[in-house]
C-alpha positions as CSV (number, residue, x, y, z in Angstrom):
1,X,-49.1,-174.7,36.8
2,X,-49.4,-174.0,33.0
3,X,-49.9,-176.8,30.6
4,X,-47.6,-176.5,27.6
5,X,-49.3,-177.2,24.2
6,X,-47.5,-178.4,21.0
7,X,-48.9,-178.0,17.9
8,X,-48.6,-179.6,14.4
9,X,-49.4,-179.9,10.9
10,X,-50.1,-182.7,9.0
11,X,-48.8,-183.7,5.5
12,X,-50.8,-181.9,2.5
13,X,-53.7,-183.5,1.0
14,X,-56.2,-182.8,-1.7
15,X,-58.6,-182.1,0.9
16,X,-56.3,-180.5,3.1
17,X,-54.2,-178.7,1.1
18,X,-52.5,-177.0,3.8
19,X,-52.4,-179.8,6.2
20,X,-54.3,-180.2,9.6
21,X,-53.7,-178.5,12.6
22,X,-53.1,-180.5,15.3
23,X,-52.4,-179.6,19.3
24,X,-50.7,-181.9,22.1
25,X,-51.4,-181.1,25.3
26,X,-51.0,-183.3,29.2
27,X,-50.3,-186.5,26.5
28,X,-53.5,-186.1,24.3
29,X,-53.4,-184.9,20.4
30,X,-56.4,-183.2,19.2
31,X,-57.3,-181.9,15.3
32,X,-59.2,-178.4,14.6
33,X,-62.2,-179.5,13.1
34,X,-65.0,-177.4,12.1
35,X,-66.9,-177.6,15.3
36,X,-63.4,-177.2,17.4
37,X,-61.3,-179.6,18.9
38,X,-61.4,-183.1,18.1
39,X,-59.7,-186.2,20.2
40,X,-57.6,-188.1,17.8
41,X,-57.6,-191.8,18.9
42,X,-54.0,-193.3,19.3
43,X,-50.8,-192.0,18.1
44,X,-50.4,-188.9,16.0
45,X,-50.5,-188.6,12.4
46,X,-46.7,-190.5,11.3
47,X,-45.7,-187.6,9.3
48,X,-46.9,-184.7,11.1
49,X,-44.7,-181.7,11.8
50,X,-44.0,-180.0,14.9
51,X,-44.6,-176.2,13.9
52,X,-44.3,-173.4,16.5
53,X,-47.3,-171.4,18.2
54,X,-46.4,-168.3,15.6
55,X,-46.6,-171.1,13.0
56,X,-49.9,-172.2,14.6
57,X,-51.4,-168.3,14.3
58,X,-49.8,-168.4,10.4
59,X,-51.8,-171.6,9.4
60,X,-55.4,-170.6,11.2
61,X,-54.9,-166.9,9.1
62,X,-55.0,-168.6,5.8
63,X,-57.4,-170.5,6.5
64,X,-59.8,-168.1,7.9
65,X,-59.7,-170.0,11.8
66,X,-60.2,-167.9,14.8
67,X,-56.7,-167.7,16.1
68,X,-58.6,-168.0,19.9
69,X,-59.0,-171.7,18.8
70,X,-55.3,-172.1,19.6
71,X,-56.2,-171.6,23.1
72,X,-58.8,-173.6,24.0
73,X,-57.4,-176.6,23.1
74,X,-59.0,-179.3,25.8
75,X,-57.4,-180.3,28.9
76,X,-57.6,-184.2,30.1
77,X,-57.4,-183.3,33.5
């Protein structure tokens, strides 16, 4: 059985001026960080935006992520 991820973006920021990435996967959330995925703690981010996988690979091209990332987003099984 396949685990469907979700990703999202986070609002804009000065230090994020294109938002975070974030995935969604078997109930966890997760931010691309510079080292890969990072648990996020609680809920997601209020204002953050489902995008769609093609959306995903448009964000990590500008800026400069590996678009394998998308991919191996953890599983908490």
């Amino acid at each position: 059985m396949t685990t469907m991820t979700r990703y999202l973006r986070t609002e804009q920021t000065m230090a994020f001026p294109h938002g975070r990435l974030i995935a969604s996967r078997e109930g966890a959330n997760y931010v691309l960080a510079p080292d890969g995925w990072d648990h996020l703690a609680g809920p997601r981010p209020r204002h953050a935006m489902f995008v769609s996988r093609e959306e995903a690979e448009d964000w990590c091209e500008r800026e400069g992520w590996d678009l394998h990332l998308l991919d191996d987003v953890p599983t908490t099984s």
